[in-house]
N, C-alpha and C positions, 0 to 999 in steps of 0.2 A: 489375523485381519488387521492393517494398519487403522490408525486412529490418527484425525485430520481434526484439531479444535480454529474453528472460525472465529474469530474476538474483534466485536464492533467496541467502540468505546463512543462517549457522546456527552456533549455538553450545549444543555438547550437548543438540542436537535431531536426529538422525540418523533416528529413527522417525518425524520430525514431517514433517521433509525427503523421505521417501521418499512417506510421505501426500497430500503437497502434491504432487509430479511425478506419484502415480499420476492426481490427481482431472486433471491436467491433459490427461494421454493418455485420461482414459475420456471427458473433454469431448471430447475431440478439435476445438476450434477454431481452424481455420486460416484468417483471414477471405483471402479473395479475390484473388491479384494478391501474395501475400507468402510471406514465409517465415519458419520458427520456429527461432530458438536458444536453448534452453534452458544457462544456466551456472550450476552451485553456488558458494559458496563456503563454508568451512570456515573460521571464526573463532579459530582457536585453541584446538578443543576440546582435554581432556585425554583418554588412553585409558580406556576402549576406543570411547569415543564418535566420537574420531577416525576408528579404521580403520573403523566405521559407516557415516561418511560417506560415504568412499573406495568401501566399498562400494554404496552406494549410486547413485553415480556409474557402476560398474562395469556394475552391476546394469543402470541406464536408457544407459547408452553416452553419458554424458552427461561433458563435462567438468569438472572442478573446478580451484578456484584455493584454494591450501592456504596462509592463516597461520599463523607459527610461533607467535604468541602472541596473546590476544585482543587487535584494537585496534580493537572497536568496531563501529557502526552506519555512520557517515559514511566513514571508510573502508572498510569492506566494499564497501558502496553506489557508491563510486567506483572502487573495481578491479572492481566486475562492470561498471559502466556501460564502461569505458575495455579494458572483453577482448574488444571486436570495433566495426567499426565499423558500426555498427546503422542504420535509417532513424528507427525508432523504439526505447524503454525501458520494458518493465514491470518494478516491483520487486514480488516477493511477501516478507513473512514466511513462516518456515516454517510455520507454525501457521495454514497458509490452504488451503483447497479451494474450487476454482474450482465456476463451473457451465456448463453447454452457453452458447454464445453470448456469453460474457464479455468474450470480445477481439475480437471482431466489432463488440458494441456501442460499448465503448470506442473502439475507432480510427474506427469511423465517426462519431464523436462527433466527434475530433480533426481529422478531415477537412472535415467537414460544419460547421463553427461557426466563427469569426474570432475573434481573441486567448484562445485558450483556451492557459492556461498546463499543467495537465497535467488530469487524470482519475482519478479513483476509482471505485471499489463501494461502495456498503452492504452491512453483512453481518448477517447472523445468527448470535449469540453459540453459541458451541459448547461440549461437553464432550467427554474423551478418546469415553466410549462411544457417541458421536454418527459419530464417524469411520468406522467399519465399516460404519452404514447409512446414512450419504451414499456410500460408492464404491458400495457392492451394489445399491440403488437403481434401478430401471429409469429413473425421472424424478426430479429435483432435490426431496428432502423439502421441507415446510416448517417450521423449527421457531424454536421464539418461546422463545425464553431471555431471563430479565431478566439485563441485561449485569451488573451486580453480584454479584446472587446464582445466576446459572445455573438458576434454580428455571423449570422448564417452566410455560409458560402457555398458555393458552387462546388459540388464533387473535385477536389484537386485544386480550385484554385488558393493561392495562396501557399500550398502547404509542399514541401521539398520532396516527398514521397507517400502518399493515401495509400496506395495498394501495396504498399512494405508489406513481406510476409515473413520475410528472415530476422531472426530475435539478434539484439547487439548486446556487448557486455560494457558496464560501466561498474564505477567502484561505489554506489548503492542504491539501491532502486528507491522507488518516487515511493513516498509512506503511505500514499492513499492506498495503497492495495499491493503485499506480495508477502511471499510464502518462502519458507523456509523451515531445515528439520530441526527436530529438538535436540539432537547431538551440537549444531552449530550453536542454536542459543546458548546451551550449556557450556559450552566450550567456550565462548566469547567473555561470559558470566550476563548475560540478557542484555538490559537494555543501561544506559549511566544515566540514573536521575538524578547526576548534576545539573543535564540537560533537562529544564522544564518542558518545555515546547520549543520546536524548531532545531534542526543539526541534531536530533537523537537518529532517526535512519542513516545520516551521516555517517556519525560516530560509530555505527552500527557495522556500516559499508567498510567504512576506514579499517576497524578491527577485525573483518574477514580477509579482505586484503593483505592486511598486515601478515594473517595466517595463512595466506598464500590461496587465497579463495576471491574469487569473481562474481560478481552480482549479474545476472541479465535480466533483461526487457521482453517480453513475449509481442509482438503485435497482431497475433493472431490467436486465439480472440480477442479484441478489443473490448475493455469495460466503458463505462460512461462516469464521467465525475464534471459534480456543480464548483469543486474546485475554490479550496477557500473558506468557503462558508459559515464556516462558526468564528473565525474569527472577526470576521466583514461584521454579522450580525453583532457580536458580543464584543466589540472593540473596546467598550466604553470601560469594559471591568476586566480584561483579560489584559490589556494595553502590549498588541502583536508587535509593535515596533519596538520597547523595550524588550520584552522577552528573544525578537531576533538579534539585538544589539547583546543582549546576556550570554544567549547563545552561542552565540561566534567570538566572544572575547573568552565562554570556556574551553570551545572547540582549539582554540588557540594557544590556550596556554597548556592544554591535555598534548598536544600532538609538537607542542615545539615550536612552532609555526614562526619563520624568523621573521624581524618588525620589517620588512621589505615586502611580504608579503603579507599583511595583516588585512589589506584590503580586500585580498581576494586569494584565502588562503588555500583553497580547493589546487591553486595554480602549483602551490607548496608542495600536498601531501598527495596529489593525484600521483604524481612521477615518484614519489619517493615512495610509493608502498603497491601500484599497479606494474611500475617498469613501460618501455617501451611498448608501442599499438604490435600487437599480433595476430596471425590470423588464425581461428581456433577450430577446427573441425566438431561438429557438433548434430547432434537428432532431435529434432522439434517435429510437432502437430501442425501441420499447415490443414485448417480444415479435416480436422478429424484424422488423417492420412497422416504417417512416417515418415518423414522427409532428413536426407544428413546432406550436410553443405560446411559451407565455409562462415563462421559467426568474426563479425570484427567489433572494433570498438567503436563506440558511438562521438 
């Protein structure tokens, strides 16, 4: 039976944390042949956010791995990947609600396709009061928030393609949610926490690449993410603008990245380690159903 460990991590998101494990029990998906371990981790919130947590945990009978002080994305990410030994790794933010069929599609993705370095979702931009009518929800809402300003839209407007169902490849998927095996983490050596926060799924993405492996995007299911959130809230003592400016001057100096491109070094290491757009023949879940088609790059 494969073994699938889930790792939320959380820093003075304890209500965001409980949201995210409920959407996952109402999903209920346990694709076929596997099994689910759900692990928190507690970042070093301060009280009473902490004992939130705790509770939380308590609440879903679920384990928690507790640090005494915040130390991060990269490290979180590697004490939840390293509390069991899994077949497979999904990582959520807390600030994510799954939908039916989410992990079904994904590992049958990971199963069914050849050098695929890990997996994502596309989501649909959220707000707090979105949260109550996605779990109560008889079926998966649809809602079209423009990522920037959360301003509700009209089914399709605004947005270059709503009804995407064919998944694309990019060189690393979005960190709020995606899945990957434990041969690849191991093989990579997990996650670099030189990277505190920010450019760790990068670096992540870069070093699959590098190993001649592809990240893709599922948009079918679609999860829901409020996008952001801990650090909006917790700005004052995380200070996001430093930690993305640290970021990217180690991402920088890790990869080479020459001073012509410093400003946008993505423009650097994308062609130097994905090569030329090609167009990949591939088998995804479109709605539950086996579908093989043509996968391009995003």
């Amino acid at each position: 039976m494969l073994s699938i460990l889930i790792g939320i991590p959380t820093y003075n998101g304890a209500h965001r944390l409980h949201a995210c494990v409920e959407s996952i029990r109402k999903a209920g998906d346990v694709p076929d042949g596997s099994k689910i371990n759900i692990v928190l981790l507690d970042d070093g919130s301060p009280e009473p956010k902490r004992s939130e947590s705790f509770w939380v945990a308590a609440h879903h009978n679920l384990p928690i791995i507790p640090h005494r002080e915040n130390m991060g994305i990269s490290k979180s990410w590697n004490d939840l990947c390293q509390s069991s030994d899994s077949d497979y790794i999904v990582l959520l933010n807390d600030d994510v609600l799954v939908s039916p069929g989410w992990l079904t599609a994904g590992l049958f993705f990971l199963e069914n396709n050849s050098n695929v370095g890990a997996v994502g979702w596309d989501c649909y931009y959220i707000l707090d009061e979105d949260i109550p009518v996605i779990l109560e929800a008889e079926r998966p809402p649809t809602i079209w928030r423009d990522r920037n300003t959360k301003e509700l839209l009209a089914h399709g407007k605004g947005l270059a393609d709503p009804v995407r169902t064919v998944p694309y490849y990019i060189m690393a998927c979005a960190g709020y949610a995606f899945l990957f095996t434990r041969n690849n983490y191991d093989r990579v050596g997990g996650f670099d926490e030189g990277f505190r926060t920010f450019y760790e799924e990068t670096d992540f993405g870069t070093r699959l690449a590098r190993d001649g492996m592809k990240s893709f995007m599922l948009h079918t299911p679609m999860v829901y993410h409020l996008w952001a959130r801990t650090m909006a809230e917790n700005e004052a003592v995380l200070k996001p603008s430093k930690l993305m400016d640290d970021s990217r001057r180690y991402y920088i100096k890790k990869w080479e990245v020459p001073e012509s491109y410093h400003a946008h070094p993505a423009l650097y290491v994308h062609p130097t380690f994905m090569g030329p757009p090609m167009d990949i023949e591939g088998t995804w879940l479109d709605h539950g159903k086996p579908v093989t088609g043509i996968i391009r790059e995003q």
